[in-house]
C-alpha positions as CSV (number, residue, x, y, z in Angstrom):
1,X,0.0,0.0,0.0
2,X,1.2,3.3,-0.6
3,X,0.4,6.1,1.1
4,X,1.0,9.9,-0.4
5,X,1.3,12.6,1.6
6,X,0.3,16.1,-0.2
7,X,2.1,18.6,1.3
8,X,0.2,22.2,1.7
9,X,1.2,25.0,-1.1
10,X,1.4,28.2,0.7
11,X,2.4,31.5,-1.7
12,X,5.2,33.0,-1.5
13,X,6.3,36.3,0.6
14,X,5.6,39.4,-1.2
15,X,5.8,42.8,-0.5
16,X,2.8,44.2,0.9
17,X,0.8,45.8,-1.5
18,X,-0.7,49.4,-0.1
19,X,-3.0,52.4,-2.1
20,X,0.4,54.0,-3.0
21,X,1.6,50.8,-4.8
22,X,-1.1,51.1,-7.3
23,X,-0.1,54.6,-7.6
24,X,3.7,54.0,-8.0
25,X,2.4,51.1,-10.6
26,X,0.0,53.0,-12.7
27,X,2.8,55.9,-12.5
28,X,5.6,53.9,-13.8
29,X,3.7,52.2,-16.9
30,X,2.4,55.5,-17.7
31,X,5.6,57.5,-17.8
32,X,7.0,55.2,-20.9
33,X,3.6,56.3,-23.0
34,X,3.0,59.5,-21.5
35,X,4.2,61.4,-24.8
36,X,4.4,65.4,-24.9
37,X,1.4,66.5,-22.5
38,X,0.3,63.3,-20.8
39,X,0.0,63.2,-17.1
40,X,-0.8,60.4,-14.4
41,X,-3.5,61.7,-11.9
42,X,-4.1,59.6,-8.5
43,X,-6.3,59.9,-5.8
44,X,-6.2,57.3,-3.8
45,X,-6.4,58.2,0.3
46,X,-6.9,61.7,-0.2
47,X,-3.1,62.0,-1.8
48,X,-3.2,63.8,-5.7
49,X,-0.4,63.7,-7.7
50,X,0.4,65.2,-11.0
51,X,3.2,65.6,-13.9
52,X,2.9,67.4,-16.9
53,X,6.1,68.0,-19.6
54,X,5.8,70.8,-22.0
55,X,5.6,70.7,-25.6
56,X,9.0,71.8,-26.3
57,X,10.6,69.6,-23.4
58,X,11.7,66.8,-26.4
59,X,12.1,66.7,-30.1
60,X,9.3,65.5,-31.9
61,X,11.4,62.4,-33.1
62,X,13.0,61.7,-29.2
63,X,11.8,58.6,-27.3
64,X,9.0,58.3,-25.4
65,X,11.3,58.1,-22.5
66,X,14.5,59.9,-23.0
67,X,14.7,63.2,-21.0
68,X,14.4,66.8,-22.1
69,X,17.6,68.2,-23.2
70,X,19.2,71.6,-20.8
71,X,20.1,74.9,-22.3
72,X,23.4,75.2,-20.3
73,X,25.1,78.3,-22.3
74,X,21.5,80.3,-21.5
75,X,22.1,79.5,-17.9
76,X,25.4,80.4,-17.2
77,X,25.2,83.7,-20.0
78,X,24.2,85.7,-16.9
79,X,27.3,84.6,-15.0
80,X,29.4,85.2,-17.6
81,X,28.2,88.8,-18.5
82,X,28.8,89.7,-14.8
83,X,32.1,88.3,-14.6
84,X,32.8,89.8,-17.8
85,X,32.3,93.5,-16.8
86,X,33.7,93.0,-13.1
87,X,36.9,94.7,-11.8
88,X,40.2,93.1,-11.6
89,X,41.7,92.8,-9.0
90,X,45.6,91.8,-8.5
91,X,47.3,91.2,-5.1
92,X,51.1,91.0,-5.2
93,X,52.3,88.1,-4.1
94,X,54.3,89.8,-1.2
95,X,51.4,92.3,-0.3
96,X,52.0,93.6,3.6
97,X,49.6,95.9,5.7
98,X,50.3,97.9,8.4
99,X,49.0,101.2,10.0
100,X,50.3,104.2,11.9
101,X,50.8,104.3,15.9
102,X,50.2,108.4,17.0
103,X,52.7,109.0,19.2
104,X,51.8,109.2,23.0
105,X,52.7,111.8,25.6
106,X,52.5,111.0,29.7
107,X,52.5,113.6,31.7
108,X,52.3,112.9,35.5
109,X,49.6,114.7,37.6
110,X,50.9,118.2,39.1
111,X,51.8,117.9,42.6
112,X,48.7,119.2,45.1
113,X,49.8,122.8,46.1
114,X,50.8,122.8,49.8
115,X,47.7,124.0,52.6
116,X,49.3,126.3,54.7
117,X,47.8,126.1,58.5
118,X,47.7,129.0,60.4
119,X,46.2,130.3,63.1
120,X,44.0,132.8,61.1
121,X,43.0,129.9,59.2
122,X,42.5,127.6,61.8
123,X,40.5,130.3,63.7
124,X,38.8,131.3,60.9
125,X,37.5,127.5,60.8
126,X,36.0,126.8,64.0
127,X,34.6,130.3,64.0
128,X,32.7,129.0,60.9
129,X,31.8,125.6,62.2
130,X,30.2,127.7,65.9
131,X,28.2,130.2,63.8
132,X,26.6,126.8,62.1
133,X,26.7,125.0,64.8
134,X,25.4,127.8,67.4
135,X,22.8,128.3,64.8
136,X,21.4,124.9,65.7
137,X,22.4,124.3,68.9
138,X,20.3,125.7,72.2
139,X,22.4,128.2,73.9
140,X,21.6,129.1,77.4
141,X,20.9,132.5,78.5
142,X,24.0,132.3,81.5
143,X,26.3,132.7,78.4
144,X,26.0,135.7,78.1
145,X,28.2,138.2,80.3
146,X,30.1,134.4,81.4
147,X,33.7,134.9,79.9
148,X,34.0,131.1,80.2
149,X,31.1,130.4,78.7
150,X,31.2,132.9,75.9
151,X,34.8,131.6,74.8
152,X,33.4,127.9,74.9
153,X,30.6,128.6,73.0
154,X,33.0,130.1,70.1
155,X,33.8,126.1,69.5
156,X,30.3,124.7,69.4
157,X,30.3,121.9,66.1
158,X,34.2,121.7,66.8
159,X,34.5,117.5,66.2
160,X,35.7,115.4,68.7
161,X,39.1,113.9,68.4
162,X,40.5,111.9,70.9
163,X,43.6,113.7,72.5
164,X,42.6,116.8,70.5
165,X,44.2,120.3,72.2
166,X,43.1,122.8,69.2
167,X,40.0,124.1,67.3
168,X,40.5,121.4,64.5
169,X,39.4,118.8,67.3
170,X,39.0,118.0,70.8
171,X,38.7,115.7,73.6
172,X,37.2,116.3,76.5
173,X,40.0,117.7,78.7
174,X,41.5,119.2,76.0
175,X,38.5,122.1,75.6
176,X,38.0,122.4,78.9
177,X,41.9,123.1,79.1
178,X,41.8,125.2,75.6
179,X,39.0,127.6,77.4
180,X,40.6,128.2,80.4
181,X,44.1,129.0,78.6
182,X,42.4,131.9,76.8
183,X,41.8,133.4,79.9
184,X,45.3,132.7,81.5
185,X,44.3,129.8,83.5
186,X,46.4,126.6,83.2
187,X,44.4,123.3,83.7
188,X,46.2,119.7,84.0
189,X,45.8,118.1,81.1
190,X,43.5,114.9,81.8
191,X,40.1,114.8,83.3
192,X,41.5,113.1,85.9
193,X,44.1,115.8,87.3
194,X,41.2,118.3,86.2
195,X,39.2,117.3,89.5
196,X,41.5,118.4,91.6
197,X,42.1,122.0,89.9
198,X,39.8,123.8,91.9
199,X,37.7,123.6,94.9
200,X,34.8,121.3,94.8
201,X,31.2,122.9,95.4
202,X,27.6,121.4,95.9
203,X,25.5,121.5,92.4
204,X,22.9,124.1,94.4
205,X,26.3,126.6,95.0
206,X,27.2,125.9,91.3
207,X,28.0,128.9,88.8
208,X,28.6,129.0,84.8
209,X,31.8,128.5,84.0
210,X,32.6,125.7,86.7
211,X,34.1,122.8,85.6
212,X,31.6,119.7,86.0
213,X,33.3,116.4,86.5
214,X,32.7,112.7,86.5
215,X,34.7,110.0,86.4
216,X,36.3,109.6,83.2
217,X,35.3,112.9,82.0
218,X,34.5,116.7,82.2
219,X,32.8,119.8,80.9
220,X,31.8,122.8,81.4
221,X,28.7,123.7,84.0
222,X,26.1,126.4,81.8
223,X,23.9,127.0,84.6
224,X,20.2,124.8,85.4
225,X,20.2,121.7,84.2
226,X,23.4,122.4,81.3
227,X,26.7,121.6,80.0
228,X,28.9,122.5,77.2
229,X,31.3,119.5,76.3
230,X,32.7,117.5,73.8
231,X,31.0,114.2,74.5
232,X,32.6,111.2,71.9
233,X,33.8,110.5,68.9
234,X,31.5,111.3,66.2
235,X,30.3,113.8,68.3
236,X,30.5,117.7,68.4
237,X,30.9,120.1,70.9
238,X,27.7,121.4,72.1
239,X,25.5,122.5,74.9
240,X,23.4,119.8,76.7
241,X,21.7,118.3,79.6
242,X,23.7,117.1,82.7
243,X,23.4,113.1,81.7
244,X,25.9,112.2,84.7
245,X,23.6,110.6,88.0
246,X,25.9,112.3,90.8
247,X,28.7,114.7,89.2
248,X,31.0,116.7,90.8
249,X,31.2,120.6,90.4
250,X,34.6,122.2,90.6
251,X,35.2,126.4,90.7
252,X,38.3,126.8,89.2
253,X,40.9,129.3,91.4
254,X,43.4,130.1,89.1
């Protein structure tokens, strides 16, 4: 007995075929028969594509297929009329460029002139800063007729500067020392010596002019509740309230 076995045919793999494979079909059998004015219209998913050749693209005797021949000389005659009518330009082969350098003078800043300090100019100064100064500053009426007081009142806006003896600047013991020296009295020169320059009073026996004293520092008494000092640095001279709890008022004997 023999026994066949048929074996299944299956076809064979082939590209898949898709709406733009009938397009790409119809496209290329038309384009070998299309002749002078022909063209291949498809509209298949919305996609339209179309190709027209004009009638002078081919001689009438050219085949079907052979492409349309290109006018080079009539594309490049524009080029060449341009280039024909352009300036010539010639570079030497050992050309070199360079330019000028201005020549440059330094001249060295003048030397500041020299300030001269005098005493006119030094007075004239702090008479300056106390007429600004006074101008802002509360000035008791016991100034006035107090030779003290009217001398210390001539430095009111005078800075203070520590261990400053002059106009341009004091400390503490230094105006209270400057003052008295314009009136011939000589004062130690730190607060400390100071309290033992004079003859210590009670603050109700108190005048103007007496020296009022604390530890650490001193000033001038200007009557009620007053002082005239120079307090700190970035301070100024000027006329204030007694801040010190318990000081200690000294009249100066000479």
């Amino acid at each position: 007995m023999t026994i066949t076995i048929e074996h299944g045919r299956h076809r064979s793999a082939r590209r898949p075929a898709t709406p733009l494979s009938d397009l790409a079909t119809a496209a290329t059998g038309s384009l070998a028969i299309v002749g002078r004015r022909s063209a291949v219209v498809a509209a298949t998913g919305g996609l339209v594509m179309s190709m027209a050749l004009p009638a002078s693209a081919a001689p009438a005797d050219a085949p079907a297929n052979a492409l349309p021949a290109v006018d080079v000389t009539a594309l490049t005659a524009q080029a060449r009329a341009a280039l024909a009518t352009s300036p010539v330009v010639s570079v030497p082969v050992d050309a070199a460029w360079g330019f000028a350098t201005p020549q440059l003078t330094v001249v060295a800043n003048p030397e500041p002139e020299p300030v001269v300090v005098t005493r006119s100019t030094t007075t004239a100064r702090s008479t300056e800063r106390s007429s600004v100064a006074a101008a802002t500053s509360a000035v008791p009426q016991s100034v006035a007729g107090n030779a003290v007081l009217e001398i210390a009142a001539r430095y009111v806006g005078v800075p203070y500067v520590s261990g400053g003896t002059t106009p341009d600047g004091f400390d503490c013991s230094g105006f209270t020392s400057y003052v008295y020296a314009q009136l011939g009295i000589s004062l130690s020169r730190s607060s400390a010596d100071q309290r033992y320059n004079g003859v210590v009073v009670s603050r109700a026996d108190a005048l103007p002019g007496d020296l009022i004293w604390s530890p650490g520092h001193v000033g001038i008494y200007a009557g009620g509740d007053t002082q005239i000092d120079s307090p700190r640095p970035g301070k100024t001279i000027q006329f204030r309230g007694i801040w010190q709890s318990n000081p200690i008022f000294i009249r100066v004997t000479g």
